[in-house]
C-alpha positions in Angstrom: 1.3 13.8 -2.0 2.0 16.1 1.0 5.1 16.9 3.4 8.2 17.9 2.9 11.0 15.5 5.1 11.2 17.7 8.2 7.3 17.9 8.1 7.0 14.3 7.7 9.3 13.1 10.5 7.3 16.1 12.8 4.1 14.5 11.4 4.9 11.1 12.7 7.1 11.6 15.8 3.5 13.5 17.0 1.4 10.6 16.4 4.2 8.0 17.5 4.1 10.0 21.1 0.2 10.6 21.0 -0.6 6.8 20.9 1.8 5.1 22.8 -0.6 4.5 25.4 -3.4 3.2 23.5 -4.4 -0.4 22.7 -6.8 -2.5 21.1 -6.1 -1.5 17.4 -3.4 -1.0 14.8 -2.9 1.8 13.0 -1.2 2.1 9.6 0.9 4.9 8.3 1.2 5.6 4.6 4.1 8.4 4.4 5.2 8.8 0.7 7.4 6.5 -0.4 10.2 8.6 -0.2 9.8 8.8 3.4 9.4 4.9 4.2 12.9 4.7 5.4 12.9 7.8 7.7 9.6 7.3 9.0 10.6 3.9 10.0 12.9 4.6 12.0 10.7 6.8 14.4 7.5 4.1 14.6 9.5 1.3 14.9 11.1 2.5 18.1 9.4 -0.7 20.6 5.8 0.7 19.3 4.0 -2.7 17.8 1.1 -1.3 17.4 1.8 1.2 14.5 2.8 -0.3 11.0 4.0 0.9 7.6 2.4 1.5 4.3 3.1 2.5 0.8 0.7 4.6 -0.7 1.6 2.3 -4.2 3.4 0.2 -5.9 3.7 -1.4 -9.6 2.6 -5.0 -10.2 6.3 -5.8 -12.1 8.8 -7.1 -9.6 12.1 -4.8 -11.5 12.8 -3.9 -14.9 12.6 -1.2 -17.1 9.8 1.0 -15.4 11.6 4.0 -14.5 10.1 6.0 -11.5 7.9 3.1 -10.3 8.3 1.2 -7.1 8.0 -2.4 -6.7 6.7 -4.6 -3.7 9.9 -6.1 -3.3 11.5 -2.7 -2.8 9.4 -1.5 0.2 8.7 -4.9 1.7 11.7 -4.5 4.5 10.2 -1.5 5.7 6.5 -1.8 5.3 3.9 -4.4 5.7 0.7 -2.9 3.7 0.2 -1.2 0.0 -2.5 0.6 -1.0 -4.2 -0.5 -3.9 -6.8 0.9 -6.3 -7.2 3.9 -4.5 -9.7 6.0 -6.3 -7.0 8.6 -7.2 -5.4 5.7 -9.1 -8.5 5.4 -10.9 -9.5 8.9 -12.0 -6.6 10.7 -12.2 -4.0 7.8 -13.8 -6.7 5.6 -15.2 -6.0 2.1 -13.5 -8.5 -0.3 -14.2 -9.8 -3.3 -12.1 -7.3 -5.5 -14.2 -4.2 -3.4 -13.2 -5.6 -3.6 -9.6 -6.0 -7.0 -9.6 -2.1 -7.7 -10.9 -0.8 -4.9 -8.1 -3.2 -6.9 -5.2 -1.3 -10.5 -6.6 2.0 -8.1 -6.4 1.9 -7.4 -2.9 0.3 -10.5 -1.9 3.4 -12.5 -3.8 6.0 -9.9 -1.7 4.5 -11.2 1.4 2.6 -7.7 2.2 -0.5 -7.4 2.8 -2.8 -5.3 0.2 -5.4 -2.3 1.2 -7.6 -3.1 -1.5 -10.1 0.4 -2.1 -13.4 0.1 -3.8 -15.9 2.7 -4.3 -18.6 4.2 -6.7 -18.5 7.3 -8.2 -22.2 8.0 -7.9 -24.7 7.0 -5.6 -27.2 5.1 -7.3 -29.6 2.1 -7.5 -26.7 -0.2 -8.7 -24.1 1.2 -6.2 -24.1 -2.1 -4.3 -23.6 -4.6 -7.5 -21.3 -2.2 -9.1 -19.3 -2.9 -6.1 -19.3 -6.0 -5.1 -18.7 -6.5 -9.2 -15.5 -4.6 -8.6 -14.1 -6.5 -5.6 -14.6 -9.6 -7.3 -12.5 -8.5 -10.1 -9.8 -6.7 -8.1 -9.4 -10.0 -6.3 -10.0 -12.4 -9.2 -7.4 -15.5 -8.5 -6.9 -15.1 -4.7 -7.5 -18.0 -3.0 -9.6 -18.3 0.6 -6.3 -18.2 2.4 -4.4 -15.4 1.3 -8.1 -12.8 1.8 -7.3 -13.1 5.7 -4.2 -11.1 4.4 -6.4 -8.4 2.8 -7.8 -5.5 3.8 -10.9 -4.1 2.0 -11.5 -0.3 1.9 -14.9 0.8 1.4 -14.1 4.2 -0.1 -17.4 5.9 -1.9 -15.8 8.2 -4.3 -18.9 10.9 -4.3 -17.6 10.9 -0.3 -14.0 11.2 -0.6 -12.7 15.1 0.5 -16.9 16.3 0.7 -18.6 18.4 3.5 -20.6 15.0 4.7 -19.1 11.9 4.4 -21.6 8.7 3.9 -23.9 7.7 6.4 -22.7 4.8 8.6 -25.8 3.2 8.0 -25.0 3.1 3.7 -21.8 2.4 4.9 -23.3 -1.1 6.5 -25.7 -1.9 3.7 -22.7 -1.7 1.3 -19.9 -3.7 3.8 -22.4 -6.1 4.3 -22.8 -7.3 0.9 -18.7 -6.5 0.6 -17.9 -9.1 3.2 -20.3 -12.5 1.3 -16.7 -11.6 -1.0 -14.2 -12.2 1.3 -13.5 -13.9 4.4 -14.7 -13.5 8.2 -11.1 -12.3 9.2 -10.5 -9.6 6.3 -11.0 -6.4 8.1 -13.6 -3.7 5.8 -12.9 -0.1 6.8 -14.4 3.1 5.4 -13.1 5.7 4.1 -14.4 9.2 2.8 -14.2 12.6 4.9 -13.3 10.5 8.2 -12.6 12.9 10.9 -12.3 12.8 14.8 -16.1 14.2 15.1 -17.6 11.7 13.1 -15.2 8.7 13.8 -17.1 7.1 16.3 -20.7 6.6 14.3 -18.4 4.7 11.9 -16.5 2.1 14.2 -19.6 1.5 16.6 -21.2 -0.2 13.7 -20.9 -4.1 14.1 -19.9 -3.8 10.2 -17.3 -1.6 10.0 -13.6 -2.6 11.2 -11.9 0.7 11.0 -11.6 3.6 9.4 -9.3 5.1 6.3 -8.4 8.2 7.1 -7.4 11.0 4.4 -6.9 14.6 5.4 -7.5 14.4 8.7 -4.5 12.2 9.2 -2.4 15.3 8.2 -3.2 17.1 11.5 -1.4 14.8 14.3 -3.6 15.9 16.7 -6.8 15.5 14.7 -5.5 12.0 13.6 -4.4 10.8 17.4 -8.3 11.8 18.3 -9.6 9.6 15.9 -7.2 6.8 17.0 -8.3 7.4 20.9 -11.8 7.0 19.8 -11.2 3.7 18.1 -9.2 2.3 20.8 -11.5 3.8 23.6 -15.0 1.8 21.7 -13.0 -1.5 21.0 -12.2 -1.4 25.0 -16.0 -1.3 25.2 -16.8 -3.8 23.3 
């Protein structure tokens, strides 16, 4: 919940000019909701390789929910929802069950879902806990529509602290993430991503990409993690 309108539309007109040249990845752009519509119309200016998000959305289609936002609603200007985002979780207490109806949500608006999972703790059941909660969150979703999905590793314990986790956790836990889904669903990681330790992240076979929180309110910092994403995928 940051930027005002004029801050916003600074905030992405910087990264819509700072990655024009690159190639090789995508990069999705979760403004407010509010902004959705403004934001729009800066990324979508012949630039295919940046895409829209909503940071959330509620798993009813309309009625009488006043102040939520529905799929349907944002679906003609973005492509992805975030979904269970730990936030969601600790601070307005959605379980896997209300996840799981927002993921079908999305999924049945023809959007594609950014499905978070993450433990609160590190501990010697981090890995079942896990894998316990994707397979909840996605309870019903059949093998076609998880090409449409995109998991988000996000260790809770990780999210907003000095060190994020070690790419090599990081692995452990995506590996066991992945017997879940499908070869094509892309797994990224998130948790105090930033442009110094970006690249440890995406050179690991595992990891698809990386979910970016407050360094993605800095254009520059965010266009440097984005030039070192594109620069490794050229490499490999």
């Amino acid at each position: 919940m940051y930027t005002n309108l004029s801050d916003a539309v600074i905030l992405a007109t910087s990264i819509r000019d700072g990655v024009e040249q690159l190639t090789s990845i995508e990069m999705i752009l979760c403004p407010p909701v509010i902004w959705l519509t403004d934001i729009a119309d800066i990324i979508h200016s012949g630039l295919s390789l940046i895409s829209l998000g909503a940071q959330n959305i509620y798993y009813q289609n309309e009625g009488e929910f006043t102040g939520e936002i529905s799929a349907s609603m944002v679906k003609d200007v973005a492509k992805y929802v975030i979904v269970g985002h730990s936030e969601r979780k600790s601070i307005f207490g959605e379980t896997n069950q209300i996840i799981s109806r927002k993921v079908a949500a999305v999924l049945d608006a023809g959007l594609s879902p950014i499905v978070c999972v993450g433990e609160e703790k590190q501990s010697e059941n981090s890995v079942s806990e896990i894998v316990n909660d994707l397979r909840e969150v996605l309870f019903g979703i059949n093998k076609d529509e998880l090409s449409r999905i995109i998991v988000a590793y996000e260790p809770v314990w990780a999210v907003g602290a000095e060190e994020p986790a070690t790419p090599e956790y990081c692995a452990k836990i995506i590996t066991k993430l992945r017997e879940v889904v499908s070869a094509e669903t892309p797994i990224l990681y998130g948790g105090s991503v930033n442009s110094s330790d970006a690249y440890e992240f995406i050179k690991r076979p595992e990891i698809d990409g990386v979910l970016v929180g407050r360094a993605s309110l800095k254009a520059s910092e965010f266009v440097k993690i984005c030039r070192i994403v594109s620069e490794y995928k050229k490499i490999v």
